[in-house]
N, C-alpha and C positions, 0 to 999 in steps of 0.2 A: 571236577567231579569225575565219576569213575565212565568209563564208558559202558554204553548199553547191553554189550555182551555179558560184563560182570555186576550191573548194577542188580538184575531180578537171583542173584546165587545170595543176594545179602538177605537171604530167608533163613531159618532152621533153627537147629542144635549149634550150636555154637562154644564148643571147649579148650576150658583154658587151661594150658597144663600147670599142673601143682612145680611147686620153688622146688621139692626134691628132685634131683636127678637120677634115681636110682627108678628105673621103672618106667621113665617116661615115655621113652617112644615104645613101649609097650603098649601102655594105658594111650594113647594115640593111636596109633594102632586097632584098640579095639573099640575108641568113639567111631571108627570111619568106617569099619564093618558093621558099627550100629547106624548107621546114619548122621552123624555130622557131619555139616556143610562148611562151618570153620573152625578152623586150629587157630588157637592164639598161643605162641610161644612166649610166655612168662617164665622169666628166671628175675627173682629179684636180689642172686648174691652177687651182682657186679661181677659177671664173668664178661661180658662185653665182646668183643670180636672171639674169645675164646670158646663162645657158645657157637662158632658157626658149621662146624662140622656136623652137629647137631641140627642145626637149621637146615641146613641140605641134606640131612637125613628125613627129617620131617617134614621136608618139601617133596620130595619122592614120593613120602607115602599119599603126602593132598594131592598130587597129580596125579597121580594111579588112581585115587578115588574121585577125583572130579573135585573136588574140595577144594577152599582156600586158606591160605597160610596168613597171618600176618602178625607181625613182631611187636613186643608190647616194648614201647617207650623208644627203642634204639633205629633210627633212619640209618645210619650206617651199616648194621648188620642186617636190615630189610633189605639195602643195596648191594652189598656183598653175598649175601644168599642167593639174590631174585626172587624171594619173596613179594608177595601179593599185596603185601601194605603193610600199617601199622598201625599200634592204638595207641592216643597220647591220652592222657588224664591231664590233670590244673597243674601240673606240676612240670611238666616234659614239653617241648620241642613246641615251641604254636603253632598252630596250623599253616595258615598263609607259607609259613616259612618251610613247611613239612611238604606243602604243596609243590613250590619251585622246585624244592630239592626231588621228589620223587616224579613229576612231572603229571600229566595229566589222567594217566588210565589205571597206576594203582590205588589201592582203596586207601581210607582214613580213616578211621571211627576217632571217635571223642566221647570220653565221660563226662557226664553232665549231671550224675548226683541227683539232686531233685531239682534241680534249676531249670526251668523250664525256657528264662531267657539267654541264659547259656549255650543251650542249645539251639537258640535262632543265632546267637552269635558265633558258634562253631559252623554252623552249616552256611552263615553269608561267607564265613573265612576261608571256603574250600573244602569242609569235610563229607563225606560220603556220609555216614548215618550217625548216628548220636543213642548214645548209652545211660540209661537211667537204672539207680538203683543204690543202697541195698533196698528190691522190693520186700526183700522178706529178713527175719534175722541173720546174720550170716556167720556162721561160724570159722571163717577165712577173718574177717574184717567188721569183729561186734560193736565197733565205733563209729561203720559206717552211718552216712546220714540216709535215712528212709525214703523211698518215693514208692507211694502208695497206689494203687491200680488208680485210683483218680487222675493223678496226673500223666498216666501211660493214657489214658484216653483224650484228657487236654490234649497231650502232643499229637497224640493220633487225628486228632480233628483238625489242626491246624497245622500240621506238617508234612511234606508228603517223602522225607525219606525217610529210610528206613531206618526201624526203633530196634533197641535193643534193651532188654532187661536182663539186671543182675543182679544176686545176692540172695541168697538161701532157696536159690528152686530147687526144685526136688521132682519126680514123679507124680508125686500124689497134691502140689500145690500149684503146679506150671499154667493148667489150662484155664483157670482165670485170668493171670498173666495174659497168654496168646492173644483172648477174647476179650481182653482190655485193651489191643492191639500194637503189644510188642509181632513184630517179623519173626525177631531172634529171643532167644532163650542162653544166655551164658552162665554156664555152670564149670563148679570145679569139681567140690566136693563129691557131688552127684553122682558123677563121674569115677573119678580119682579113689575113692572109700568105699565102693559100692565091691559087693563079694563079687558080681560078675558084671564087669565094667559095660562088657557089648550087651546087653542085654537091660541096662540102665538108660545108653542111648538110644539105645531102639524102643522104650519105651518112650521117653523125651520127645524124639523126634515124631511119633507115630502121632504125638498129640496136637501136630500144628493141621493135617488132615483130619482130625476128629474133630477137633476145635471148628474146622472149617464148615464140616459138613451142620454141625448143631447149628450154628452163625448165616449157613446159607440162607437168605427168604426163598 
């Protein structure tokens, strides 16, 4: 598990960059002047160690903002950047084995889809938080399988690390999400398609304190 200094940063906006590369560390760039708290570097054309110069470009900017980085699918170029961790899905790297290899204080996530027991078996294996969704339709991935604010609040009741949801948030549909007790909020589109990118995350992010303060007793 991750240590205590980086475990409470597993909150927020949380943006995953789009497969094009034309733009990206731009649109990075202006999630972090809105408030996101992590980068996910997705690239899914198999560029593999060839995307690193990019990665330590995009490490700069999450350190300058206090943000975290982490690589989707690749442990070797999470090692070779110094990035902050990575995200496997059912298909990539298992965890336990994700674990030796990166050791104990960078972070994990894992996709868990709607699988609720998925996610107690990624989190016995070593993962830091656990990812549920598409919650909504998603226009990246309209085959995804659904996981309904229902089961953000099963998990939320019976798990204590931190959730993540994904798949078609938006601005104006996030704060039931939150208040179903995802931590994090992972958007691409949101993001990436919006006329003014910083100004999409800084609305996103602004909802995890608004959410908070309606949810207070």
């Amino acid at each position: 598990m991750t240590d205590p200094t980086t475990r409470p940063r597993l909150r927020g906006l949380y943006f995953v960059t789009p497969d094009r590369a034309s733009g990206r560390i731009a649109l990075v760039a202006a999630a972090l002047r809105g408030g996101a708290r992590i980068i996910q570097y997705r690239d899914k054309s198999g560029t593999g160690m060839a995307g690193l110069p990019e990665a330590r470009e995009l490490l700069a900017l999450c350190r300058k903002a206090g943000a975290l980085l982490l690589i989707n699918d690749d442990i070797e170029l999470c090692l070779a950047a110094g990035a902050d961790g990575v995200h496997l899905g059912e298909d990539d790297a298992g965890i336990a084995d994700a674990r030796t290899r990166l050791g104990p204080n960078r972070v994990i996530g894992a996709s868990c889809y709607n699988d609720l027991d998925r996610a107690r078996r990624a989190l016995a294996a070593g993962a830091d938080y656990v990812a549920f969704g598409s919650v909504y339709p998603s226009p990246t991935k309209p085959a995804a399988r659904r996981a309904n604010p229902g089961l953000l609040r099963a998990a939320r009741g019976e798990l204590s690390a931190p959730i993540c949801a994904i798949g078609g948030i938006t601005p104006d549909n996030a704060a039931p999400i939150i208040a179903a007790g995802a931590d994090m909020i992972a958007v691409i589109q949101a993001i990436s398609e919006a006329p003014n990118p910083e100004a999409a995350a800084r609305a996103l992010q602004a909802l995890f304190a608004q959410t908070a303060a309606h949810t207070t007793p």
